[in-house]
C-alpha positions, 0 to 999 in steps of 0.5 A: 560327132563324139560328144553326141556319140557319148550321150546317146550312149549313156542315154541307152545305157541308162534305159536298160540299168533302169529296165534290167538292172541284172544284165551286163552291159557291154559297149563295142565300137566297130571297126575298132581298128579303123577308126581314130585312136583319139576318138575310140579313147574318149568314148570308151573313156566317157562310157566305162563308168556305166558299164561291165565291160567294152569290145573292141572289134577287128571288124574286117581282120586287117588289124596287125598283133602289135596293133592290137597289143598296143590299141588293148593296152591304151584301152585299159588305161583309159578305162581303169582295172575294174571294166573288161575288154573284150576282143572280138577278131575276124580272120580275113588276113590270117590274124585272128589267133595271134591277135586274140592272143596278144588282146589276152597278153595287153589285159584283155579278159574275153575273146570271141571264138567259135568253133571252126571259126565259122563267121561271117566271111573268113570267120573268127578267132576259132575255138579249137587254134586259140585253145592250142595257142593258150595250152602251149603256153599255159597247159596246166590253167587249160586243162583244168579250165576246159574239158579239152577232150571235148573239142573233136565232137563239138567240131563234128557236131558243128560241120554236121549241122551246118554241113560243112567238111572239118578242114584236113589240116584244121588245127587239133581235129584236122585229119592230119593235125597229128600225122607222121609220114617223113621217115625222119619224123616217125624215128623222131615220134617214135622216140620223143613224141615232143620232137614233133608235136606242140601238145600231146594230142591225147589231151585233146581226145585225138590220136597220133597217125604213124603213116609208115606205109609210105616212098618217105618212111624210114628203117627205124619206122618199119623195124618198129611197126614189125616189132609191134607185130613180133616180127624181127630182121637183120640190119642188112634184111630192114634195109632190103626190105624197107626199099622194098616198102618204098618202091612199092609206095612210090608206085601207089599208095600202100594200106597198114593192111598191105604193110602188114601182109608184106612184113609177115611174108618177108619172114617166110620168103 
């Protein structure tokens, strides 16, 4: 019963106005995204007048981005310019930073995110992959909105108390968010860091991982982390010693340590 539905909502809104004139006010439907278009718009459209700000709630993740970019936009009509919208999207089919992102590009002004995208289920849109979304798109307006160096501690301070372990390929603070390891890849980085990366990982306050000692690296690789050890070969000396390097990974995994070691006694052998 939609008529109902909007004056039992005005009736609670109304009772807190009264009681907490200072509070914002914000009115969600749930399951926004599987409920019925005509109704969702008559009720966010009776409401608007009496409150700050309306949510809509991707209450299961099945929403699509051209679902949610199309349902934000018809929102904003019925609500008009001066009520916020606010996008609140579960993870649960892969969705909820393309869907937050394109809440934001309909007229959107808030997404709920939470560090890790811890949640309920799947989670949430995760602070750290909707930061990356937005920096690449606008980095200046990132930077000098949030303390982005910030990110690496608040997510291990998060995984500690909730006791959970940073995913190895969690975006930005992931171990291997800015690793190298194709020979290939590491001339690339080498040359042109941008070759293979969407965002200078300094930004964030993490480092780049070269992963040199590897059966994938490269000449270019290994004649570069020699000259960081002021060591030099001949072309056809790099090419007998970067195989070597290969050999020896492809029958175990190879420290930096050990590289180091085989670099300096190639000189004297």
């Amino acid at each position: 019963d939609i008529p109902r539905i909007i004056e039992e909502a005005k009736e609670v809104i109304a009772f807190i106005r009264e009681r907490a004139p200072q509070v914002e006010v914000r009115f969600s439907a749930e399951d926004t995204f599987r409920s019925e278009e005509q109704d969702l718009l008559a009720v966010y459209e009776a409401i608007a007048p009496y409150v700050d700000r309306v949510g809509l709630a991707d209450t299961v993740g099945i929403a699509t981005p051209r679902q949610v970019y199309a349902l934000v936009r018809e929102v904003r009509r019925v609500v008009g310019p001066e009520v916020d919208i606010e996008f609140h999207g579960h993870n649960d089919t892969g969705c909820a930073i393309a869907n937050a992102y394109e809440a934001i590009e309909a007229g959107a002004t808030h997404v709920d995110t939470t560090l890790l995208g811890i949640g309920e289920r799947n989670g949430i849109t995760p602070l750290g992959g909707f930061l990356a979304r937005m920096y690449t798109l606008q980095p200046e307006y990132v930077r000098g909105k949030y303390r982005l160096e910030m990110l690496p501690e608040l997510d291990r301070m998060i995984a500690r108390m909730v006791g959970v372990e940073i995913p190895f390929n969690n975006y930005i603070t992931g171990e291997t968010a800015f690793s190298h390891k194709a020979g290939m890849h590491l001339k690339a980085i080498y040359l042109n860091p941008e070759a293979y990366e969407p965002y200078p990982p300094e930004v964030f306050g993490v480092k780049r991982k070269l992963i040199i000692a590897s059966r994938l690296t490269g000449r270019h690789a290994i004649k570069a982390r020699a000259q960081e050890l002021g060591l030099h070969y001949g072309e056809e000396e790099l090419s007998r010693l970067t195989q070597h390097i290969k050999a020896l990974a492809d029958r175990g995994q190879l420290t930096l340590e050990e590289l180091d070691r085989i670099l300096r006694e190639w000189i004297t052998a």
